[in-house]
N, C-alpha and C positions, 0 to 999 in steps of 0.2 A: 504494500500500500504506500508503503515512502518513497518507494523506485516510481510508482503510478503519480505520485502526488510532487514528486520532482521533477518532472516529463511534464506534468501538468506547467509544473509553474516557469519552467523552460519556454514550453510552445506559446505560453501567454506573454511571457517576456519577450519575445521574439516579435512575436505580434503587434505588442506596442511599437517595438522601436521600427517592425518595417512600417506603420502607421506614421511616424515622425515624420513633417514635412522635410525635405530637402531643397536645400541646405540651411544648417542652421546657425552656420559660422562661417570666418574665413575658408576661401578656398584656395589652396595654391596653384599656382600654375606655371610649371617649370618651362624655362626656354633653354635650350642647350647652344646658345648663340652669345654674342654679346648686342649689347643695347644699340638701338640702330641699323641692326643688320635686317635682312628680309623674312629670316624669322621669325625675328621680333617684332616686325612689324606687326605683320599677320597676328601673331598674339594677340598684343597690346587692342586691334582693333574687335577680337575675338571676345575678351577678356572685356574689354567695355560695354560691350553686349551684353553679356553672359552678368555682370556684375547691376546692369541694369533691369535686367530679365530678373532676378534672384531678389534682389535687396540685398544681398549679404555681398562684400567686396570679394572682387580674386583679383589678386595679387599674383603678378610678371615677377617669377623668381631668375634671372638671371643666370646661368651657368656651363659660360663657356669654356673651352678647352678641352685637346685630345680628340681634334676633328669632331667635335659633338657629342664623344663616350661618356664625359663626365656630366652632364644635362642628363642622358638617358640613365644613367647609375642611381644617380637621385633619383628618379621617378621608378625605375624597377624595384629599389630599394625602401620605398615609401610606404607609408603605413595603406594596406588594400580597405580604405574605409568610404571612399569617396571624394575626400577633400586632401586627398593629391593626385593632381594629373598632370599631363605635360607633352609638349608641341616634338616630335621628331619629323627627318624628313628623308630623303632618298639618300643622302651621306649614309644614316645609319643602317640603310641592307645591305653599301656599301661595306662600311668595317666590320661587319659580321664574315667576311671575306677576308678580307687586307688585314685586319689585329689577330694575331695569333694568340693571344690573351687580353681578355677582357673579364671586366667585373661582371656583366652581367652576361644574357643572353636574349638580344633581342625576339627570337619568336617565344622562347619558352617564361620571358620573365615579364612580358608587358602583352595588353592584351587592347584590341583597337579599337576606339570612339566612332572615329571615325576621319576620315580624306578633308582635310580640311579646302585645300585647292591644288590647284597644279599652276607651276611659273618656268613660263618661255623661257631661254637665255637669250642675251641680247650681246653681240661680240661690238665693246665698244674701243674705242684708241684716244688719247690724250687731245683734246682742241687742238696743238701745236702739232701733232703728231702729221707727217706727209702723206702717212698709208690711210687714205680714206673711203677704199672700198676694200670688198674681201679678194679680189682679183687685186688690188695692190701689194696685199696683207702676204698671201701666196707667192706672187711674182718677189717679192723684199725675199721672203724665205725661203725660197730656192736657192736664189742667190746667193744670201748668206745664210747657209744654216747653223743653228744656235746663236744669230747674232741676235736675235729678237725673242723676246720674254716675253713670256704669260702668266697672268696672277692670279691666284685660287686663294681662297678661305681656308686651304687646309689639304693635304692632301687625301684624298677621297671624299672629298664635299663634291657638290652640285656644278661649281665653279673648275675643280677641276678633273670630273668627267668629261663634263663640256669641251675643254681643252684637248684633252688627249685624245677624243674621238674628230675631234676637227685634225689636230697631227696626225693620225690615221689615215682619215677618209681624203684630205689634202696631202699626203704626203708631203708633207715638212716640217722642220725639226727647229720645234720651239723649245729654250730654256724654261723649267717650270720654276716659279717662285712661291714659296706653299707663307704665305698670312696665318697669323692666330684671328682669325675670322674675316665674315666680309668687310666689318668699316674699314679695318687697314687697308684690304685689297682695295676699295675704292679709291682712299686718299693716296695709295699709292700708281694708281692709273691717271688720277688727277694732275698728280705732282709731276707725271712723266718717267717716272723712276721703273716702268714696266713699259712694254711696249704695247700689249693688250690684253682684256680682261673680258673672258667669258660672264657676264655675270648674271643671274639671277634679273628679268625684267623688273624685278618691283623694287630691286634693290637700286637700281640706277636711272629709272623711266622720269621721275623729276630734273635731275642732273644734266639728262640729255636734253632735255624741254629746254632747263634753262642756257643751254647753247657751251657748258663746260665739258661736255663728251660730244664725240664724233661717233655716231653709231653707223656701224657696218655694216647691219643685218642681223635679222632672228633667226631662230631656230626652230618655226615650226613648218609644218609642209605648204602652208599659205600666209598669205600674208595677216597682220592680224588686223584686223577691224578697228582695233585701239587705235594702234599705228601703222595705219596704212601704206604712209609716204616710205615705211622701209623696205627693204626686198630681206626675202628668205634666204638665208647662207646658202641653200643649194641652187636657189635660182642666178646669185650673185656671183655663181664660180667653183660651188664642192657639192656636185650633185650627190642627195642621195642623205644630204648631212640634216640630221633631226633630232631631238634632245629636249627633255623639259626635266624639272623638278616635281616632285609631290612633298606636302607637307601637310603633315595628320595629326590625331589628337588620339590620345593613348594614356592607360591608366595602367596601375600595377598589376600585373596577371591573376591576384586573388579578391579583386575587387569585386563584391557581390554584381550579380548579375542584371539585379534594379538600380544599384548605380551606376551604373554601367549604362543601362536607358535612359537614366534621368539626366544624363550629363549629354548623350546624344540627342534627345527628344531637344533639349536646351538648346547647344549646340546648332542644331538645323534650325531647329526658330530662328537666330541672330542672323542664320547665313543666306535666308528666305528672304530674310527683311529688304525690302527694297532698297533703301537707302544705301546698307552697308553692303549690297550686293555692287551698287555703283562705285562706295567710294574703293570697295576692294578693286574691282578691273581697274578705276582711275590709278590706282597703285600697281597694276602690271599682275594680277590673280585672277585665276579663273575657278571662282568657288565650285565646290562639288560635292558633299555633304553626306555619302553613301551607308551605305550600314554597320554596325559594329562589326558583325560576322564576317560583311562583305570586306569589310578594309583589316581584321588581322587575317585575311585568305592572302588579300594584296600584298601586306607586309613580308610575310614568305613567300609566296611566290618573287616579288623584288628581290628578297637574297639569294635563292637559286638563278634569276637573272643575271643579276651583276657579275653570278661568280665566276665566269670563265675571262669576263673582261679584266677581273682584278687579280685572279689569283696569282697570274707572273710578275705582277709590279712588286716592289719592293716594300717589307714591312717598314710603315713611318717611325 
């Protein structure tokens, strides 16, 4: 009778608390990036949503470093209650490939909210810079190869995929310069100190507007709608060349399975919103909002992708 009347007071306790509305406090929201970058971006205007949507604040935890491992450590490693979650992106089914140790494991230790968007690369070169098409870009690097540098966030980010599959499918040989994130890689395309930077659309699409980047061309199979006036790197000289980012929302792999909806249901609301559906494309994103189930299927599936790309490069 005390085993029955323990069980009893178990299932009723249980009951309340999945009764508790959610959320009832802070929530955190980890970025594996630094502040300013395009991850961050995305967060920040996610999180502003999501903190209006709730009443209760979430809070941009910052935590860049080790191409994005240490962002995703914290959130594998976070308490599976609800009120931590956190932003990864196509880097990390990257390094699940390229780091031969790591603290966590992306498929078995985080589990998916959901695709937050997908982001073009956009191949830009310094204002000053001579090489102002991607048929310049190629023709310079023929000529000299290794004379000309490319700049990444890191080796095995977004930034420099992008790179190495344009050195590929262009045959020529660019110097890679690997950033402790994108803002460096930006201020350092800016400053001229690189000769060109694959970058993330959303990371740099103000910067080009405002006339301090020379953009060369996108990376998707058309041109985009946003920005028209550019041409697509394969129409502009490396056919065949295509590439974007994804970048998701994910929670510790034992996070019950209602909070898990409750953070998605949320989620797609903000991303529905009209407004932030504009101001996101106005930023170089193209929201996507898909199912938990469906985006950790996506997550592994990206790390069996990546992996014949990365497994011969060198561990960072």
């Amino acid at each position: 009778m005390r085993r029955t009347a323990l069980a009893l007071i178990l299932v009723s306790t249980a009951a309340v608390a999945s009764a508790q509305p959610y959320p009832t406090r802070v929530v955190r929201y980890v970025v594996s990036d630094s502040p300013g970058s395009g991850l961050d971006t995305l967060a920040r205007v996610v999180a502003e949503g999501l903190t209006a949507l709730w009443g209760h604040q979430v809070v941009v935890d910052n935590r860049p470093g080790a191409g994005g491992n240490i962002g995703a450590e914290v959130i594998a490693r976070g308490t599976p209650d609800g009120y931590t979650i956190g932003q990864i992106a196509t880097t990390h089914a990257v390094n699940a490939t390229l780091y031969k140790a790591l603290g966590y494991d992306l498929v078995r230790d985080l589990t998916g909210v959901t695709q937050l968007a997908s982001v073009p690369s956009i191949a830009v070169t310094p204002s000053s810079s001579q090489i102002r098409t991607i048929a310049d870009l190629v023709k310079v690097a023929k000529a000299k190869p290794g004379a000309l540098t490319y700049a990444s966030a890191g080796t095995g980010t977004c930034t420099f995929l992008a790179g190495e599959l344009f050195k590929r499918q262009a045959s020529v040989d660019l110097l890679h310069v690997a950033y402790k994130g994108g803002p460096p890689a930006v201020t350092s395309i800016l400053s001229g100190e690189t000769s060109v930077y694959f970058a993330p659309l959303s990371a740099v699409l103000p910067i080009v507007k405002q006339g301090r980047l020379q953009a060369l061309g996108v990376s998707t199979p058309q041109r985009l709608s946003l920005v028209p006036e550019y041409p697509t790197i394969a129409e502009a000289g490396v056919p065949g060349y295509q590439f974007s980012c994804w970048y998701g929302l994910v929670a510790p792999a034992k996070t019950p399975r209602a909070m898990v909806a409750a953070v998605h249901t949320a989620v797609t609301k903000v991303l529905s919103d009209a407004a932030i559906q504009k101001r996101l494309l106005d930023l170089g994103f193209i929201p996507v909002g898909d199912k938990p189930e469906e985006f950790t299927a996506y997550i592994k599936a990206q790390v069996e992708a990546f992996r014949p790309l990365v497994k011969d490069l060198p561990q960072p």
